[in-house]
Structure formats: structure tokens, C-alpha cells
C-alpha positions, 0 to 999 in steps of 0.5 A, a space after each residue: 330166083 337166085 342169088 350170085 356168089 363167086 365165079 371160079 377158074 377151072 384148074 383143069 381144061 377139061 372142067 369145068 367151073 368148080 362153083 361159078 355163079 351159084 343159084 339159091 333159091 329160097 322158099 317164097 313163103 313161111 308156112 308158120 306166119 303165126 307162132 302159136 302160144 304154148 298153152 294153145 295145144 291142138 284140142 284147145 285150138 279145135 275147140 275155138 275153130 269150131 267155134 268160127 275163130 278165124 285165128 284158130 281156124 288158121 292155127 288148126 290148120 297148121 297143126 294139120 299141115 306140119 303133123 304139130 300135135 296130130 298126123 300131118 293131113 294136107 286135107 284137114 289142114 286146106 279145109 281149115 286154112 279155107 274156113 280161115 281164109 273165108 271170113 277175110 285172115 290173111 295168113 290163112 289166105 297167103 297159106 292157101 297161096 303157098 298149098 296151090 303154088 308148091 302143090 302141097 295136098 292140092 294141085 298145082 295152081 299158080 293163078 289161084 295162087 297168086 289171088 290168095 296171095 293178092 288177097 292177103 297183100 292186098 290187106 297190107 300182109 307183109 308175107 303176101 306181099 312178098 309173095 306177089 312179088 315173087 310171082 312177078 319176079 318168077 313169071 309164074 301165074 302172072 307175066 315177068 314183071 321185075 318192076 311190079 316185082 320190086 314194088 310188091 318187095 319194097 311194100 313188105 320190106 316197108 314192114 321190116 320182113 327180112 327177106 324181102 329186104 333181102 330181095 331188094 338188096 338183091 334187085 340192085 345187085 342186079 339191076 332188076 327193075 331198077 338201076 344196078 347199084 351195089 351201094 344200095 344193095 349194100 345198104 338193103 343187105 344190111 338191113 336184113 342182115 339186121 334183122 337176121 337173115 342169113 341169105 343177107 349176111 352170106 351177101 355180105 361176106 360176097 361182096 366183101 369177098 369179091 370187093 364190089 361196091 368195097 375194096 376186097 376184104 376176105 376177114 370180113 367177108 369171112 366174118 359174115 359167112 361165119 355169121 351166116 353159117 350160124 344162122 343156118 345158111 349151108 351156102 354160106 357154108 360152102 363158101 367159108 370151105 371154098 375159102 380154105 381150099 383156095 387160100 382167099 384170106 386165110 391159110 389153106 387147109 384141105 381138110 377144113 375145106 372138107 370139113 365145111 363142105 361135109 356139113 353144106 352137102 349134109 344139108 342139101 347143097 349141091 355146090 359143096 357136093 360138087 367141090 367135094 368131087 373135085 376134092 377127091 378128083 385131084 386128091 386134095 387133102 384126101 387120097 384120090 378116090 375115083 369112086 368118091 369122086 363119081 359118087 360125089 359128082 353123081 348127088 350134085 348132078 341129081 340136086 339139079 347141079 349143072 356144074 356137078 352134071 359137067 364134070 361127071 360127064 367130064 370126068 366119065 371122059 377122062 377114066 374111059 381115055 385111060 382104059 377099059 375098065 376105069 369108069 365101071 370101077 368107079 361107078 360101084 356103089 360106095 359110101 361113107 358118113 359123109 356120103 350118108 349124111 347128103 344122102 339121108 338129106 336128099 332121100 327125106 326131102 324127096 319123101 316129103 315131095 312125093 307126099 305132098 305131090 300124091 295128096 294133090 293128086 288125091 285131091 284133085 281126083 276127088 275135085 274130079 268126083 265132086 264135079 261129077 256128083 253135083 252137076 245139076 244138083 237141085 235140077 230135076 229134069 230128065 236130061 239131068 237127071 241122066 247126065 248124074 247116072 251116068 256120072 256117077 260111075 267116073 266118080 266113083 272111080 275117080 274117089 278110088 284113084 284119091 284113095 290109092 294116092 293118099 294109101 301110097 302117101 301113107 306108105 312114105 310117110 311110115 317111111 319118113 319116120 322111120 328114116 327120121 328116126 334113125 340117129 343121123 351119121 357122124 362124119 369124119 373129116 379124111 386125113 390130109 
């Protein structure tokens, strides 16, 4: 799933775009489809699931899931949400579609994600919904679909969700299932943005940046970015940089760009790394640093960045034709705050997917192990009988091979905390 931004003009011909059509991709689902009250701390809760509430079941396991109250054990967490999800909640139902489709304590499971996810949606749970949508929209567990995509998203945007309003607002920016239409993107985009989602205002200020579907406006455009930034968005962030640094409507101001741009980049996006490197390239507002440059280059590149990718590439051409010497002088090491900061954020995300994928790679050896152990379970004849000996062993092993993942999981989570821990850089912008 992705969201267009802007398509810029490269300033050098050897480049290439600074941040052309952007992808976004936000997560399809919510981990947390129901706020617990305060007074349900986790004994509390546990008492009541034991008990066979299916609420409570659902909350447990979210205490299990985010480490609320408890160490974090995707285990517990999937034995709950399943009791949960068993006697028909549909939160606890969407939650195991989330767990099978990102891999979380599980293996990878689309189609069994998409029937969870059906499962909820199928009980009018706007989430659900949402996420069969998403499916559709993506290919993933079902055939691309944009049409039952569009129709999954307007289900749950019929329930007022945010981003699936969102979603259909995007639709018709696209021409996805229906026909493109900025008027009615306009409108869907409104409305989420009334609810307060930020990827809808970020929209807003686009169009209103590049003037479609409306003459050209860069003060409300501006507006809207400033408004989505506060709500969280780091694209929204990166744009308001790309602002300053290219005078759309405002003065330009190196040094503010940077300023926005340190903060994008310090929660994860790659476009404001990738500018960042421009920056330092051509010595906008900062003295040019090859090595920044590089470095900066090198961190979008590794978010998956094309455009970051490209100009690395490029920008290895270009020190390589001036001498020996120049690319190996600026691909040392280097850091600073900024630096830092991306980095802090890249390292603790990396963290977080290594420990999920080991846990479900535990418990996919385990299921393994399962299967080995209850075959012909209550059967007593011979042939049975030897086919569980001789099992027996893999299974055995299979636990083993469970039991290392979840020891290495264990391992990165002692050091995520540490890393967490830690106070977070301060960044400085560079002087002009």
C-alpha cells in the first residue's frame, strides 16, 4: 500500500530524484482494538480469563503481546487471544490475523490470516474490515482485488475508522477500483483527517502543495503538514523540510529543512535520510561532507529506499572519477547525534523484528513436534504405534531447535532494553 507525495526535479544529472513519488506504508492493523480501563491490571485480568471471559481473554493477551504488566511472550499472548477468539470475540479474532500476517510469535500465515480476519469482519468489526481489505488491496492470502478491496474499506469507514476513511480518500486518488476522482478523495481525506489521522492531513497538505483537485495553496498545504507532524506523522515531517529547502511558499532556510529532516529521519524515514544526503552533497546550508553524505545515503538505502540506493551508487561514481582515494575516505565510519538518533531507531525496529520472526520460528518447530507426537494419538495398532517411536525422536529435536529461537529471542530482547534504556541523542542542527 502506498501513499504519493511529490515528484521533484533532480539538480544534478547524475541523480537522481531527491524524493519523487513516496511510498507509505502503514500497518494494516491495531494491536490494541480495546483500551483497557485502569483499574484492569494484569492479575485482575487474569483472574476473569481463567474464568472464561472472552474480553479479558483478549485483554490478557495483550498484556502478553505488548510486555504491559508482564515480559512480553507471543506464546501466551496466541494461547489467549485463541481462547479469546474461540468463543466468537472479534478483536481477539482480527489480533490472530495480525500475528499469522506479520509473523508475530507465529509463522507466516496469509490465508490463515485473511480467516481470522474474515472472521472478524464478518461480525461487523470495523478493523476486520479494514484488513480484509487490505489483503485484497495487497494480493496477499487472496487475488488482488481493488474492487472487494474498496468495498471492505468503505464497510469499515461506514463505522467512522480513520484509516479506512483514509483508504478511500486514497482510492480515488488513484483510481483504484473506481474512477480517479480528486474531488471525492478530497472529501474522504477530510473526513479522516476529522477524525485525526494524520496520514489524511499529510494528503491534504499534498494536494493543496501540488494543487490538484484545487488551485496551488503552499500556506495551507503548510498548515496541514504542521498539523500532521503534531499528530506523529514523520512524512509529514519530511515535507514540511522539503518546504524550506526548496522555498515552496515560505523563505528558504537550509537549516530548518535540516531541522525537519533530523527529526523524519530520527523516527524512521528514509526520504529525510535520503535529502539529508543531498544536503551534505552539495553543501546546503552545511559545509559539504562526503562522508555524511555517504553515511546518510547508506541508512536510506538500508530503509529499503530506492532513490537513497541510486544516489549512493551515484555518488560512489562521482568520488571514484575524482581519485584514488575519495570513495574509501568517505565510506569510514562517521556519526554524530543525528546520525545517531536514525540509527537508535533503525537498530530498536530491527530488534523488535528479529524477535518476533525467532518466536515464530519457535513455534513453528514446536507445531512441528506436535504433529509428530499426536499422530495416531488414541490408535493402538502396531503400525501406529511404531510410526510414534520412530517420531518421537524429530520431535524431540524439533523442541530443541524451539528452544534456541526462543533463548536467542531472549538474548535481543535483554538487548532492546538496554538499548531503550538508554537516553536518546540530542540533535544539533548544523550552522549555515
Amino acid at each position: 500500500m502506498s501513499f504519493l507525495t511529490r515528484a521533484t526535479v533532480a539538480v544534478s544529472f547524475m541523480f537522481a530524484l531527491l524524493s519523487s513519488a513516496r511510498a507509505q506504508a502503514p500497518v494494516q492493523t491495531s494491536s490494541q482494538a480495546t483500551a483497557l480501563p485502569p483499574d484492569n491490571d494484569f492479575y485482575s485480568v487474569r483472574e476473569r480469563a481463567a474464568a472464561g471471559d472472552a474480553q479479558a481473554q483478549f485483554a490478557l493477551g495483550n498484556h502478553y503481546f505488548s510486555g504491559a504488566g508482564v515480559p512480553q511472550d507471543y506464546g501466551q499472548a496466541l494461547l489467549w487471544f485463541t481462547k479469546s477468539a474461540s468463543q466468537g470475540f472479534a478483536p481477539a479474532q482480527n489480533q490472530l490475523g495480525y500475528m499469522y500476517q506479520h509473523k508475530f510469535g507465529v509463522p507466516r500465515d496469509y490465508k490463515r490470516a485473511v480467516a481470522y480476519y474474515r472472521s472478524a469482519a464478518k461480525q461487523g468489526y470495523a478493523l476486520g474490515q479494514y484488513n480484509v481489505g487490505g489483503m485484497f488491496e495487497d494480493g496477499v492470502g487472496v487475488k488482488r482485488d481493488y474492487k472487494q478491496a474498496l468495498d471492505w474499506y468503505r464497510k469499515a469507514a461506514g463505522q467512522n475508522l480513520p484509516q479506512a476513511e483514509k483508504q478511500v480518500g486514497y482510492f480515488y486518488q488513484c483510481g483504484y477500483g473506481v474512477k480517479q476522482d480528486y474531488a471525492q478523495a478530497h472529501i474522504w481525506y477530510l473526513r479522516a483527517a476529522g477524525h485525526g489521522n494524520s496520514d489524511a492531513e499529510n494528503q491534504l497538505g499534498f494536494f493543496a502543495e501540488e494543487g490538484w483537485g484545487q488551485p496551488k495553496n503552499y500556506a495551507e498545504a503548510l498548515a496541514w503538514f504542521y498539523k500532521a507532524a503534531e499528530h506523529g506523522s514523520n512524512d509529514a515531517e519530511e515535507n514540511i523540510g522539503y518546504m524550506f529547502q526548496n522555498g515552496l511558499g515560505v523563505q528558504t532556510d537550509y537549516a530548518k529543512a535540516m531541522a525537519w529532516y533530523v527529526e523524519a529521519a530520527a523516527h524512521g524515514n528514509s526520504n529525510a535520510e535520503n535529502q539529508i544526503g543531498w544536503m551534505y552533497q552539495f553543501g546546503q546550508g552545511v559545509k559539504p561532507d562526503d562522508a555524511r553524505a555517504v553515511t546518510w545515503y547508506r541508512m536510506s538505502a538500508d530503509l529499503g529506499n530506492r532513490r537513497g540506493a541510486i544516489n549512493l551508487d551515484a555518488f560512489k561514481s562521482v568520488l571514484e572519477i575524482r581519485g584514488p582515494g575519495n570513495w574509501e575516505a568517505a565510506n569510514n565510519t562517521v556519526t554524530d547525534a543525528a546520525i545517531a538518533r536514525a540509527q537508535r531507531w533503525a537498530k530498536i525496529n530491527d530488534l523488535q523484528r528479529q524477535i518476533a520472526g525467532l518466536e515464530g520460528d519457535a513455534q513453528n518447530q514446536d507445531d512441528l513436534a506436535d504433529q509428530l507426537e499426536h499422530t495416531g494419538k488414541g490408535k493402538n495398532d502396531a503400525m501406529t504405534k511404531l510410526f510414534n517411536a520412530a517420531g518421537s525422536v524429530p520431535a524431540v529435536k524439533y523442541h530443541a531447535e524451539a528452544a534456541k529461537y526462543r533463548a536467542e529471542a531472549e538474548r535481543l530482547r535483554e538487548e532492546l532494553a538496554q538499548l531503550e534504556s538508554q537516553p536518546q541523542p540530542t540533535a544539533s542542527v548544523p550552522t549555515p
